[in-house]
C-alpha atoms as one frame of an Amber mdcrd trajectory, in Angstrom:
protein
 -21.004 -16.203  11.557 -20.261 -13.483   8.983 -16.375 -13.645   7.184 -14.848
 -10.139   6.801 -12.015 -10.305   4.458  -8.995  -8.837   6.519  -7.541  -5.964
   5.341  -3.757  -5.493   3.779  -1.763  -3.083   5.163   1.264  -1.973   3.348
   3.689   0.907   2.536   4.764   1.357  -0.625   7.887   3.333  -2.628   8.275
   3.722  -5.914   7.380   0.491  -7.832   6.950   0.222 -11.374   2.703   0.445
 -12.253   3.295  -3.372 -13.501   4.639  -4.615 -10.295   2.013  -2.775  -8.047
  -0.906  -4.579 -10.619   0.753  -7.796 -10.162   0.603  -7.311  -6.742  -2.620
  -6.498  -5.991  -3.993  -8.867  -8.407  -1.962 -11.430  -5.796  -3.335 -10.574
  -2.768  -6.696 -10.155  -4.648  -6.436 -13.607  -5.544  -6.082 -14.524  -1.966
  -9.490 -12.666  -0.541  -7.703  -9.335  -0.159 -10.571  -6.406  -0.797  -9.592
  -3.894   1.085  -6.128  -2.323   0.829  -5.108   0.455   3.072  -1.855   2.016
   1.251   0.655   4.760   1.911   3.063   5.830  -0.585   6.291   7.122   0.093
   8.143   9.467  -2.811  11.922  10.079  -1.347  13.332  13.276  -3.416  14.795
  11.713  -6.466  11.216  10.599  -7.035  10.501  12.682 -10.249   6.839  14.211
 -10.325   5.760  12.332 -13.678   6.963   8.905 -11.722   4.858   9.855  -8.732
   1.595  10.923 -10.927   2.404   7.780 -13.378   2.221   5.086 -10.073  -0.757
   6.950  -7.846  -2.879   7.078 -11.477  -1.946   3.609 -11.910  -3.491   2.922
  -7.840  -6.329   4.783  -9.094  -6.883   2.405 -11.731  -6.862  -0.312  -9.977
  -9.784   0.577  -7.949  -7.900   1.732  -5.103  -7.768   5.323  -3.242  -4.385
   5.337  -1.785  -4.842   5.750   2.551  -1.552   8.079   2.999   1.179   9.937
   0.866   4.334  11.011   1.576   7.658  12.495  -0.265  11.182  13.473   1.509
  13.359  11.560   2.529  12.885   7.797   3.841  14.362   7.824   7.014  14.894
   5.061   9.192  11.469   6.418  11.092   9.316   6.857   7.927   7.726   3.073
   7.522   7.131   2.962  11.009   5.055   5.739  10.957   3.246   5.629   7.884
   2.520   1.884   8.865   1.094   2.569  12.292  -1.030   5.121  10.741  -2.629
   2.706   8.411  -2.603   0.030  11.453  -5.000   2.590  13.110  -6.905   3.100
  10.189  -7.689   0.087   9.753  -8.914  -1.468  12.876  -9.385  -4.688  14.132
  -8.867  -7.480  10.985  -5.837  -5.773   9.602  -3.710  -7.916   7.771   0.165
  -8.107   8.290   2.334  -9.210   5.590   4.753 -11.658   5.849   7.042 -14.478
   4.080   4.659 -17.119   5.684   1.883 -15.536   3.267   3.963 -16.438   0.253
């Protein structure tokens, strides 16, 4: 029997590039490999913010899945989540305080 790591599934605003290593360094320390993010940059998001965090993604060996800017409507996670939940298949992993 062959263990595939499930993957993490997550939406993401914007976070400060220390918090987003942190973590993914967490969930890396769990078995997390493969992260399927989307990024969400409401307006007030300033350009340099939104290149600093996505370079800092990059860095950390990840290609983000999805990103968005505008406003974060009540609508917005749910759909940038389901797109990743289709992305990702079967083995997708859902996040949770019980993980903590």
């Amino acid at each position: 029997m062959t263990f595939i790591p499930p993957t993490l599934v997550a939406v993401i605003g914007p976070v400060e590039p220390p918090l987003l290593a942190a973590w993914t360094a967490h969930y890396r320390q769990m078995g997390i490999e493969r992260f399927l993010l989307a990024f969400h940059f409401p307006d007030h998001v300033t350009d340099s913010q939104r290149h600093r965090l996505l370079a800092a993604v990059h860095d950390l060996g990840i290609a983000p899945a999805q990103v968005s800017t505008g406003p974060w409507h009540e609508h917005t996670n749910t759909q940038l989540r389901d797109a990743l939940r289709e992305k990702a298949g079967a083995g997708w992993h859902l996040l949770a305080d019980a993980d903590e």
